[in-house]
Backbone bond lengths (Angstrom), bond angles and torsions (degrees), N, CA, C in turn:
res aa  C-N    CA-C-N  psi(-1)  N-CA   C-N-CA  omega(-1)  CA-C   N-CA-C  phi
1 X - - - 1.460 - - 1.520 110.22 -
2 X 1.475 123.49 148.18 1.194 131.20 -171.95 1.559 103.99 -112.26
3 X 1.585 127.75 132.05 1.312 128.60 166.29 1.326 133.02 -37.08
4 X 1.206 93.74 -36.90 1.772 113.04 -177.89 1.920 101.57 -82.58
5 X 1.075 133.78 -40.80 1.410 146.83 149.06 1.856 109.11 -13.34
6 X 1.358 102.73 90.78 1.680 116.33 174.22 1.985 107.19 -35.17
7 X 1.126 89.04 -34.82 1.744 105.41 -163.43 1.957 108.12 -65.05
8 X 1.937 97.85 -29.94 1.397 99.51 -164.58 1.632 118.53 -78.17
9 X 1.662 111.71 125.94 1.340 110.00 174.96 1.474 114.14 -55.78
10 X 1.575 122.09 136.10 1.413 101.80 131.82 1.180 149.76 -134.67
11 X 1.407 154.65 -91.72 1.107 144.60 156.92 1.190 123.73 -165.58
12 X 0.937 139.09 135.20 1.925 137.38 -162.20 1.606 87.56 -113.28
13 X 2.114 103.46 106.30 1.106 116.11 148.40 1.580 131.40 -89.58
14 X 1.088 111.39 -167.64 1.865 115.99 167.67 1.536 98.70 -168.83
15 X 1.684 87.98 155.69 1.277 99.39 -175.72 1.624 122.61 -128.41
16 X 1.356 134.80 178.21 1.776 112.25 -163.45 1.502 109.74 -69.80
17 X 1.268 119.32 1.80 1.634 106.37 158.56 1.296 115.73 -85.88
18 X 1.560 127.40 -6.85 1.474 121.68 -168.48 1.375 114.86 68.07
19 X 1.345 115.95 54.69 1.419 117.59 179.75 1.866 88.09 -133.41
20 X 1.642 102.65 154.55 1.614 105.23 -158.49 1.325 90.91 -114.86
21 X 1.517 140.63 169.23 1.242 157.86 175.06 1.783 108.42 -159.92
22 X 1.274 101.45 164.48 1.617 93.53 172.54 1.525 95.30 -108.32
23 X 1.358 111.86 -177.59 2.067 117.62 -170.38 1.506 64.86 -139.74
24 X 1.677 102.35 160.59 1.614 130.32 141.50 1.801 95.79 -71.76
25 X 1.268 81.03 153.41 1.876 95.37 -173.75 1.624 99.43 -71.20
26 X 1.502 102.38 -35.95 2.025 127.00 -160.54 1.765 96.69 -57.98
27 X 1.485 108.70 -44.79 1.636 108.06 -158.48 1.845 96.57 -103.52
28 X 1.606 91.20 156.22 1.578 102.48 176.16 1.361 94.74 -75.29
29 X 1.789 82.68 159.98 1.550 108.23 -176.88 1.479 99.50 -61.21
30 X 1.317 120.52 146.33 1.829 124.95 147.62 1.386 118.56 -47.98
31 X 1.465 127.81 153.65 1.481 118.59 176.72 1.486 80.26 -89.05
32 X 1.475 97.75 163.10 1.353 125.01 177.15 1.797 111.27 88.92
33 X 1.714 105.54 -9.55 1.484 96.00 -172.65 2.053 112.40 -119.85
34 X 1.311 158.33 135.44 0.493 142.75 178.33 1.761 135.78 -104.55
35 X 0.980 153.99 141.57 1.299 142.17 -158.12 2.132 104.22 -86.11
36 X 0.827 118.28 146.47 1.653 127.59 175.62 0.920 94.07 -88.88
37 X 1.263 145.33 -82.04 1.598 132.60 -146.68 1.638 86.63 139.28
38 X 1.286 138.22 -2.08 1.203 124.54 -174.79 1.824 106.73 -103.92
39 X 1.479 120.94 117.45 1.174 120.17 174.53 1.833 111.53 -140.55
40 X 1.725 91.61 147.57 1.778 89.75 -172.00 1.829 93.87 -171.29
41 X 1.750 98.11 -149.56 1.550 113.74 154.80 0.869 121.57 -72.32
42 X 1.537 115.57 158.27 1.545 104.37 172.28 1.444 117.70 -57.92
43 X 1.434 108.44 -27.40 1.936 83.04 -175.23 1.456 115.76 -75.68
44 X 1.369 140.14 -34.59 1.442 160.64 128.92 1.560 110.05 13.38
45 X 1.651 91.46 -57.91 1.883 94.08 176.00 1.191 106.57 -97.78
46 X 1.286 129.78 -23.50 1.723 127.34 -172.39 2.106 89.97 -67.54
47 X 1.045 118.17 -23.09 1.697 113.90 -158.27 1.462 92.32 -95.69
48 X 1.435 121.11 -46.86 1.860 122.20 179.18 2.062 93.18 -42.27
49 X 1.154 97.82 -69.94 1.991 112.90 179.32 1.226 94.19 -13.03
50 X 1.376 112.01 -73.79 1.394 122.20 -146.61 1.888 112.02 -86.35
51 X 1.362 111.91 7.69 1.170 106.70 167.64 1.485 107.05 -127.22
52 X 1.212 111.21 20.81 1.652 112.20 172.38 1.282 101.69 -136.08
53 X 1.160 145.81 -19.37 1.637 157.59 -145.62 1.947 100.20 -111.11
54 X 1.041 108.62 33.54 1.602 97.06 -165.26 1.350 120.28 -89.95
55 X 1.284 127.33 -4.77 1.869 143.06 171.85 1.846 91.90 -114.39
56 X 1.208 82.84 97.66 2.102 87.70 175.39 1.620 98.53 -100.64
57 X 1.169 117.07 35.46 1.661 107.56 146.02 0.972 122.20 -92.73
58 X 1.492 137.80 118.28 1.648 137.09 154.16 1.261 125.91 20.03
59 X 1.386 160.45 84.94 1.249 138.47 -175.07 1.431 106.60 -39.05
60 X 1.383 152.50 -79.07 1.600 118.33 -177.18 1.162 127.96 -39.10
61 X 1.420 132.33 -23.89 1.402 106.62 159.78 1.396 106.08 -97.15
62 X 1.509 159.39 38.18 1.176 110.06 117.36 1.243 125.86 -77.59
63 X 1.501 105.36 -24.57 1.884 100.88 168.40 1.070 120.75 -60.45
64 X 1.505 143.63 -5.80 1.390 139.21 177.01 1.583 100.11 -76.04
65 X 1.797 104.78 -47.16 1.181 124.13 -179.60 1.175 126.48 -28.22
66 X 1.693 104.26 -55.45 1.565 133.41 -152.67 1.626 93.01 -93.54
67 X 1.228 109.89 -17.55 1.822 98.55 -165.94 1.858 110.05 -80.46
């Protein structure tokens, strides 16, 4: 399957900074990244991102931030 391919699942992970990416559904997760529970097309998960993803700083720096 090709990324660009309407047909390809994928999956909205995160990782311990709290930053989001999509996975192909086909390949294992990366260590260091975890899956949400959110899976589809790419536009499906690119739109979940963008309505939960809204402070795109690192979680350590907003906790450096906040301290």
């Amino acid at each position: 399957m090709s990324l660009d391919n309407p047909q390809t699942t994928f999956l909205v992970v995160i990782n311990e900074e709290q930053q989001y990416a999509i996975w192909p559904a086909y390949k294992a997760v990366p260590a260091g990244w975890q899956e949400v529970g959110v899976r589809g097309d790419k536009p499906t998960c690119l739109a979940h991102i963008s309505s939960v993803w809204t402070d795109m700083r690192p979680r350590s720096l907003r906790e450096a931030m906040d301290a």
